[in-house]
C-alpha positions in Angstrom: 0.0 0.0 0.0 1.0 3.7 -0.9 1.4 5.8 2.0 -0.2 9.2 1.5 -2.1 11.8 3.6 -5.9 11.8 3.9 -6.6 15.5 3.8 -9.2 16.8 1.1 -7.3 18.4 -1.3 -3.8 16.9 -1.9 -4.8 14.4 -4.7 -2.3 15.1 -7.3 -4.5 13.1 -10.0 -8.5 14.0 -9.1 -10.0 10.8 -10.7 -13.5 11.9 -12.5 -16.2 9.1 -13.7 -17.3 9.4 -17.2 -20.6 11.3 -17.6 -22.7 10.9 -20.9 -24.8 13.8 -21.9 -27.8 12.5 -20.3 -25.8 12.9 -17.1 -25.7 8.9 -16.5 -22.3 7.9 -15.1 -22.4 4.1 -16.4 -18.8 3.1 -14.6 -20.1 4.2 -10.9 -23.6 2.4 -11.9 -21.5 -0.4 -12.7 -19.2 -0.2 -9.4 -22.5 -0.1 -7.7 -23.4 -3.3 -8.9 -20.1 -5.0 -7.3 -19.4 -7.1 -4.8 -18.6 -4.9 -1.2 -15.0 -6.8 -2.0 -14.8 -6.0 -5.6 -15.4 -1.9 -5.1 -12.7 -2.1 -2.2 -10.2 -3.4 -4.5 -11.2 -0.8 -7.2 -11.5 2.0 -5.0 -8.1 1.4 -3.6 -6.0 1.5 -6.3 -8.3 4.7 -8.0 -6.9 6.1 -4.0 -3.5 4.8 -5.0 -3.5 6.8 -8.3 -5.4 10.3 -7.0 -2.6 10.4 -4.4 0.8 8.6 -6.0 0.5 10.2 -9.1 2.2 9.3 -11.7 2.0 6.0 -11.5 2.7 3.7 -14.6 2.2 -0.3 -15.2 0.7 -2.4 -14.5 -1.9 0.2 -12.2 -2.2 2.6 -15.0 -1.7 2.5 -18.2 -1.9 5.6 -20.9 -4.6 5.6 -23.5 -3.4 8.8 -24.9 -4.9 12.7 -25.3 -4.7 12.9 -21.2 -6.9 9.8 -20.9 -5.7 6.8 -18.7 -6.8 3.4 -17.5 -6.5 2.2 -14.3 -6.6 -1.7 -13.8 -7.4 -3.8 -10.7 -7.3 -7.3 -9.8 -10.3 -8.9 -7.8 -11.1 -11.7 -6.4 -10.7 -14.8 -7.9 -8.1 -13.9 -10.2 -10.7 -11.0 -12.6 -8.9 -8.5 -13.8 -10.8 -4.7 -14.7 -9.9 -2.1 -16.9 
């Protein structure tokens, strides 16, 4: 684990979830839908990458134009991108 300070306002990277123009954020409906587990594991490493920045492989990876992926490993060996 990443050792970082919890006080609002020292993320280096603020992560953002996709919003469509209907205003529908389908990746957080999606997280929603996860096992407690599964969002633990997700929303640690998106914490990892707000407050380590920059991080590269295998965490993040670039997808170009200022966009980047950020994978996780869950349970039972499933990887997300």
């Amino acid at each position: 684990m990443v050792p970082y300070p919890l006080t609002p306002g020292l993320k280096r990277l603020p992560a953002r979830f996709y919003r469509s123009d209907s205003g529908r954020e389908p990746v957080h409906e999606w997280l929603k839908g996860l096992e407690p587990e599964d969002r633990k594991a997700i929303g640690e490493d998106i914490k990892d990458v707000e407050f380590s920045w920059p991080i590269g492989m295998p965490l993040v990876r670039s997808l170009g134009r200022e966009l980047w992926e950020a994978r996780s490993s869950l349970a039972h060996g499933r990887n997300v991108r």
